[in-house]
N, C-alpha and C positions, 0 to 999 in steps of 0.2 A: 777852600775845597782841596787845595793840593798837599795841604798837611794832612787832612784824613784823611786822603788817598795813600799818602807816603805813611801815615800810624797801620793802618789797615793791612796795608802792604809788609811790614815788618812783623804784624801779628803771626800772615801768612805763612811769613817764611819760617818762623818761631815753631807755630804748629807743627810744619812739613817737620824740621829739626825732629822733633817729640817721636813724630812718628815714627820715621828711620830709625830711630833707637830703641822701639821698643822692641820687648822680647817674643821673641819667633818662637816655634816648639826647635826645641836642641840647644840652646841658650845656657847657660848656666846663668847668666845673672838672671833675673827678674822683676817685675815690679807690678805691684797693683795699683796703677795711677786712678785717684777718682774722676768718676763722670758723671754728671748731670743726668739724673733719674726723670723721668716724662712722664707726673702722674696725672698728666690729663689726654693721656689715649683712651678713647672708647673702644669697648669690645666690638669684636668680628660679631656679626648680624649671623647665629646658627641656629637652624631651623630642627623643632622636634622631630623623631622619627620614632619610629611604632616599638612599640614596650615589647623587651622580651625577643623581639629579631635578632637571628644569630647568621655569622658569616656563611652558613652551608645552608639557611634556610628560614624560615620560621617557625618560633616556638611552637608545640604541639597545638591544638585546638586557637591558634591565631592564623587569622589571615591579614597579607598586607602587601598592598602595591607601593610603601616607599621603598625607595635607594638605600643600597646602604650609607653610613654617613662617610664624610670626607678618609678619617680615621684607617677606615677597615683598607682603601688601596695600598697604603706602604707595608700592610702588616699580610697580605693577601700570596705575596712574592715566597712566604716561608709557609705557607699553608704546606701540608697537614701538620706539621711540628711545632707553629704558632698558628691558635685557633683563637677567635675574636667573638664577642656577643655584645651587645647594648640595648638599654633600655631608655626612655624617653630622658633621663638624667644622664647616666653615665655610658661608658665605652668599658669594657674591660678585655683582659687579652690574658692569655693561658700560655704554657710554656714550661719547657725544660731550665730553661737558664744557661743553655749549651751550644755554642754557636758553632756554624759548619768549617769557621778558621782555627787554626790551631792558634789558639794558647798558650801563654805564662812565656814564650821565648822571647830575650832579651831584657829579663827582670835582672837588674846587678841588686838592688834589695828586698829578700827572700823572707816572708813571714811563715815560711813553711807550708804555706797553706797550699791547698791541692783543688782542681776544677771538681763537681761530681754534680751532678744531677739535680735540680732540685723541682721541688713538686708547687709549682705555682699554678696548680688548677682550682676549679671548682672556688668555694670559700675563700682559695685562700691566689684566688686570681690577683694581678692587678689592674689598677682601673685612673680612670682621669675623668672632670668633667665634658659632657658636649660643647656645654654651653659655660663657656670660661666667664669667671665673672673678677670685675677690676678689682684690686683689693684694696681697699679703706688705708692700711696700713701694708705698703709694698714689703718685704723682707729680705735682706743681700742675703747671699749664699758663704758673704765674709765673714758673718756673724752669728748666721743660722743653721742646721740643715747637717751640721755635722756628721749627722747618723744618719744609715739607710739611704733611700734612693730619693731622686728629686726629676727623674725621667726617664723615659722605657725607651727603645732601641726598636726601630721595625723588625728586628729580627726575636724579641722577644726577652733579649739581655737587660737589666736594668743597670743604668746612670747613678752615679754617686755622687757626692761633690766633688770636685779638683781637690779641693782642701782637704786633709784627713782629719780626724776626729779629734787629735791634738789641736785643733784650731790654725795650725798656721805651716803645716807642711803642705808645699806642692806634691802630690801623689806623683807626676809626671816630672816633675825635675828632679824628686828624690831617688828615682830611677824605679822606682816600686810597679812600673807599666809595660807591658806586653809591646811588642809591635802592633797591637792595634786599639794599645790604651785601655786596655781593660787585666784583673788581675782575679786571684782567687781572696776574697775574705777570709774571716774569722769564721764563719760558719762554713769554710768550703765552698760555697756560693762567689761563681764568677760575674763581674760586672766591670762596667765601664767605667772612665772618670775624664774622658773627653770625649766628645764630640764624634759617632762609628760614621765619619763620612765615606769610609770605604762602602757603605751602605749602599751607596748612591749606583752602585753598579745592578743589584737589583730593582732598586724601587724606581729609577730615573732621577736625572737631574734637576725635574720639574719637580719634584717631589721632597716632604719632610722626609727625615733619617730616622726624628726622632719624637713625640709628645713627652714634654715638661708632664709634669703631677697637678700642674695647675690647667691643664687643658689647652691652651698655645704650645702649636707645633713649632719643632726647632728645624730647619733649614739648613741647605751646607755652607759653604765661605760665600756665595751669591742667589741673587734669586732664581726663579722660575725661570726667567727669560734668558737667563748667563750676563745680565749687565751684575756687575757689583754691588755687593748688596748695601754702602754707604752710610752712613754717619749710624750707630748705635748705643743705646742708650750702656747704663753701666751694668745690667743685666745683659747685656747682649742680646736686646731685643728693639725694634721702632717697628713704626706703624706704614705701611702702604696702601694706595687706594685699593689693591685688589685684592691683597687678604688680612687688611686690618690688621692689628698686631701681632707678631709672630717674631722667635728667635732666632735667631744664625747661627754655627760656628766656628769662632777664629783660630787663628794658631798661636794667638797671646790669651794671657788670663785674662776671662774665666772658662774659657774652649768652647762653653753651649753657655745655659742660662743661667747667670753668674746670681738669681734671685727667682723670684718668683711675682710675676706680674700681679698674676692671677690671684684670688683668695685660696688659701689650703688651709691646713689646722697643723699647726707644729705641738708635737706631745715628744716630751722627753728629747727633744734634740733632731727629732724626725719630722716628716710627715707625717699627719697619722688621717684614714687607717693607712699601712701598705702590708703586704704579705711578709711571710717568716721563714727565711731558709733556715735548712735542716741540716747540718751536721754528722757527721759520723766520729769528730774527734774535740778533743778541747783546742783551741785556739795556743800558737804557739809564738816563741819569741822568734825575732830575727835570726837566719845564720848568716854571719857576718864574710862577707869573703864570698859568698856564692853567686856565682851566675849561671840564671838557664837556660839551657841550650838548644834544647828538644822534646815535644811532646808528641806521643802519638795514641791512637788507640786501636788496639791490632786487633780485638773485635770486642760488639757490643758488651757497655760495663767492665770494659778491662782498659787500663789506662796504664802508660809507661811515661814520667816526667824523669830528663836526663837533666844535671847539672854539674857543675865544675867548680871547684871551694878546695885553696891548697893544693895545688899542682893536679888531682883527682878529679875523674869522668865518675860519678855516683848516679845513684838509681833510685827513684819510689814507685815501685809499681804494684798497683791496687785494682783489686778486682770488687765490685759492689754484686753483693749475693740477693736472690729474690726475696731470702729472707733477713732482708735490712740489717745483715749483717756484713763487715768489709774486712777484708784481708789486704795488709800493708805490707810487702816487701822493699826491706831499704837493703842497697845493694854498695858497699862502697868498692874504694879503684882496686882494689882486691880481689873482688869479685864473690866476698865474706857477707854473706843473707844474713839479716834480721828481722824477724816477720814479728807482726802484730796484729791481735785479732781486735774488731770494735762492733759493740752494738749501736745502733743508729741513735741518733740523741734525737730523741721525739720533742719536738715543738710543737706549741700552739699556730695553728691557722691564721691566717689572715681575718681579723674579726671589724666587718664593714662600720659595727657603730661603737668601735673601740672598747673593747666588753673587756672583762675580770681578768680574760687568759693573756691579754697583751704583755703585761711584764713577768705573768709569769715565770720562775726561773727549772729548767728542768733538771734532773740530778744529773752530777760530771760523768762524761762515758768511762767506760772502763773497759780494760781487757776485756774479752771472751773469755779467756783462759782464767781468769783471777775469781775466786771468792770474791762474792758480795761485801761489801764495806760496811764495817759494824758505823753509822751515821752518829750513833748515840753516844760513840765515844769519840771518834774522830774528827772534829769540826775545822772548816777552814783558816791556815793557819790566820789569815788579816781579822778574822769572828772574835780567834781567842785573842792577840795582841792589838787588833788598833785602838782599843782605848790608851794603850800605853804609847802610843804617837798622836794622839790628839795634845797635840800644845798648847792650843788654849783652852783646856778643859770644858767643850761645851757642850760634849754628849757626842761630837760630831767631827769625824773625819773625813777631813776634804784632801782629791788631789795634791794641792797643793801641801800639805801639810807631810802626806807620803814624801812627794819629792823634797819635800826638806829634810827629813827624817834619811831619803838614801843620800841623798850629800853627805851629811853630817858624821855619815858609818863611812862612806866614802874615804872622804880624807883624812879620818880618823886614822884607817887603815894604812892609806898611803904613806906610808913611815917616808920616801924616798924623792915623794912628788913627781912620779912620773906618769900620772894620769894610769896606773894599772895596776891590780893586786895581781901578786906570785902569794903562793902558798907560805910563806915564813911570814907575809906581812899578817893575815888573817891567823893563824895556826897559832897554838899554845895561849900560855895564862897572857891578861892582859888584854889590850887592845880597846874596839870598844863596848863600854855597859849597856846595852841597850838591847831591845828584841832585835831590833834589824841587825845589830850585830851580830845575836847570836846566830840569826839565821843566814848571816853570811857563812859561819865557820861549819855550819850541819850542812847547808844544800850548795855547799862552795860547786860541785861538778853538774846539778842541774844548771846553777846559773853561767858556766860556761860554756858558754852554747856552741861553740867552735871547734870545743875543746883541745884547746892550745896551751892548757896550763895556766890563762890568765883572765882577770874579768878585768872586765871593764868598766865604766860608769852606764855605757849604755846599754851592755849588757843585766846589770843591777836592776837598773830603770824597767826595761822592758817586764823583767820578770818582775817585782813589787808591782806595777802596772796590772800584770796581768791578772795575780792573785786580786790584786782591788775591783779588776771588771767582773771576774767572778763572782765575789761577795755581794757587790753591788746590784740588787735583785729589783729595785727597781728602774736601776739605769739612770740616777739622776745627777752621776756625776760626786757623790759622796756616801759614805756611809753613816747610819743613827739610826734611830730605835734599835727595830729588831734585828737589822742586820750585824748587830753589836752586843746581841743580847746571846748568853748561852741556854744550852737547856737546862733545865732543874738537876742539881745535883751533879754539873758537872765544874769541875775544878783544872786549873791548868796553872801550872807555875812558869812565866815568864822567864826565857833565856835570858841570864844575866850576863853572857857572852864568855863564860868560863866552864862551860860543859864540855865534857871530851867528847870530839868529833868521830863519827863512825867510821869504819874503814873505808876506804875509796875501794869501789868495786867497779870492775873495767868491766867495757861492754863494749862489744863491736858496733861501730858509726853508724 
């Protein structure tokens, strides 16, 4: 007996060890240690409520003496700007996507993107079950979920994963996060990626922050009653007698529900259904070197976002017009305007039983200012060349197959091996044969995104990247078929990397 007291005892102290070490928010190292998943909790016992009741009342021509359900208290705190309705299945909740803290300060890695408005009502609401059900087949959020939201925020903001859609960066250690953890997307569209326990100053202590997609609320670092919320599974979730299963979140990965308890339907990398933010611009690369400093909005629809990149205090400030059109001023440490005009990039809605318009793709914004794009001539440059980087000829270019292809121009390039092209390494006859080559040497100053006079690899990356999420119109991670297929009768000759390069035309920052 005194030997498994004394094994026991060393396990103890083992564990304690683990713990101390793991990673806190501010850490620079990290680790995702695994945990033992608990796939025999039973669901929270939740009772139907009357179809069609909404948080200001009930539907027209219904009458109804239920409560509203649990749900509707955390989300009640932001009324009128987050509005709530549910039906005897689901919860849904409406919203701008604009929270009343300031944003984007303290991002040191800047994807350009900007906060604005989005239209998450009606159709294109989001929604979670009442009645969470266990799912047959649990799903980590390590391996799934990479796109889109995986939880809503009582303030109305949606949850992302930690993870970004690369599979394996931390959003929050990469420094890619706001002071309150949340950032602006690729659609413009701001969300979270940990855990809005600042919430808790509205909703109470006693109360969720946040509802997962799967219908189990997430909770803050403890429970209802302020004791510690205690042993949780690798989702960041365990079971209690008083509310049955439910999430926390920590200040170590995975910050809220590192999976999904619950049953959801994953389509294309997402949850499906969820809503579709809206855009005013195409998605852009990183700028390298930037931090930001300051956001305000001096009045409604006018936004001024300050940052600092190269000794320089710079400016984007953007006014959104009622006719879904938006006007961009970038302001650099000069105090030298570049304005640009956008029409709104129209998306499909939120479509509840995943219908025809979910991938589809809408056409790339453009100027105001510009002529309309002849389409019938001009095709995406990855449309005309990826079949010339498909390697192993099978109709079908994968990610991977891109990022082999920008290696490969890469170091070609690199005459010197110092990890960075200058303009003599790319420029003139020679170098490398290949499309990606050539379009090193034609879009050399798009892809410097700094513009420092130098690219980089990650600069490269980011851009091929992006031209690929573009092309990619059903979002499944590769391109084949049609998205590889030209129109009739249109012809393109293949840079062979020996084309003369257009003149560099300077533009203020």
């Amino acid at each position: 007996m005194k030997r498994i007291s004394t094994f026991w005892l060393a396990v103890i102290i083992f564990l304690h060890a683990v713990d101390v070490d793991a990673h806190i928010i501010g850490d620079e190292a990290h680790d995702h240690p695994p945990a033992k998943y608990d796939r025999g909790v039973k669901p929270p016992v939740v009772i139907k409520f009357a179809q069609a009741q909404t948080s200001t009342g009930t539907a027209k021509g219904k009458e109804s003496k239920n409560v509203a359900p649990p749900p509707a208290a955390i989300f009640a705190p932001f009324a009128p700007k987050v509005t709530t309705r549910w039906d005897d299945q689901f919860f849904y909740v409406e919203s701008d996507a604009m929270p009343d803290h300031r944003m984007m300060v303290g991002i040191t890695a800047w994807q350009q993107q900007v906060p604005i408005p989005q239209n998450y009502f009606g159709d294109n609401a989001w929604r979670f079950p009442l009645q969470p059900v266990v799912a047959a087949n649990p799903l980590s959020a390590k391996s799934h979920f990479f796109r889109g939201a995986i939880a809503l925020a009582a303030n109305g903001v949606p949850i992302f994963n930690p993870i970004k859609n690369d599979g394996h960066t931390d959003t929050f250690l990469a420094g890619e996060l706001d002071e309150f953890g949340g950032h602006a997307g690729r659609g413009d569209d701001y969300h979270y990626h940990t855990a809005p326990v600042h919430l808790q100053k509205a909703v109470g202590v006693d109360k969720p922050v946040a509802y997962a997609l799967d219908g189990y609320a997430i909770y803050g670092f403890a429970e209802p009653d302020g004791t510690p919320a205690g042993k949780l599974d690798s989702f960041n979730g365990h079971t209690t007698s008083a509310l049955g299963y439910h999430y926390h979140a920590t200040k170590t990965y995975p910050y809220l529900n590192g999976g999904f308890h619950g049953e959801v339907v994953e389509r294309d990398g997402q949850v499906d259904p969820q809503p579709r933010a809206q855009g005013v611009r195409e998605a852009l690369p990183p700028l390298r070197g930037a931090r930001i400093t300051g956001f305000t909005s001096p009045k409604t629809n006018s936004y001024s976002l300050q940052y600092q990149v190269g000794g320089e205090t710079r400016y984007v400030n953007y006014i959104l017009n009622s006719d879904k059109t938006a006007r961009f001023d970038f302001v650099d440490g000069k105090g030298a305007v570049r304005t640009e005009n956008y029409s709104s990039r129209q998306r499909s809605g939120g479509d509840e039983k995943g219908g025809a318009n979910k991938n589809k793709r809408e056409p790339e914004p453009r100027n105001a200012n510009e002529p309309a794009r002849d389409t019938s001539a001009r095709q995406p440059w990855m449309k005309v060349h990826g079949k010339e980087m498909d390697a192993n000829g099978d109709g079908t270019l994968t990610q991977a197959e891109l990022i082999a292809e920008v290696e490969k121009v890469f170091v070609g390039y690199d005459k010197n091996k110092d990890g960075k092209l200058i303009r003599d390494e790319y420029e003139g006859a020679g170098g490398v044969r290949s499309a990606m080559g050539g379009f090193v040497k034609q879009h050399a100053q798009e892809i410097d995104v700094d513009g420092n006079g130098i690219i980089t690899k990650d600069e490269l990356t980011a851009t091929a990247t992006r031209m690929f999420d573009r092309t990619d119109v059903n979002r499944d991670g590769k391109l084949a078929g049609d998205e590889l297929v030209l129109p009739p009768g249109y012809k393109a000759t293949p840079p062979d990397g020996n084309e003369p390069r257009p003149k560099r035309k300077e533009s203020s920052p």
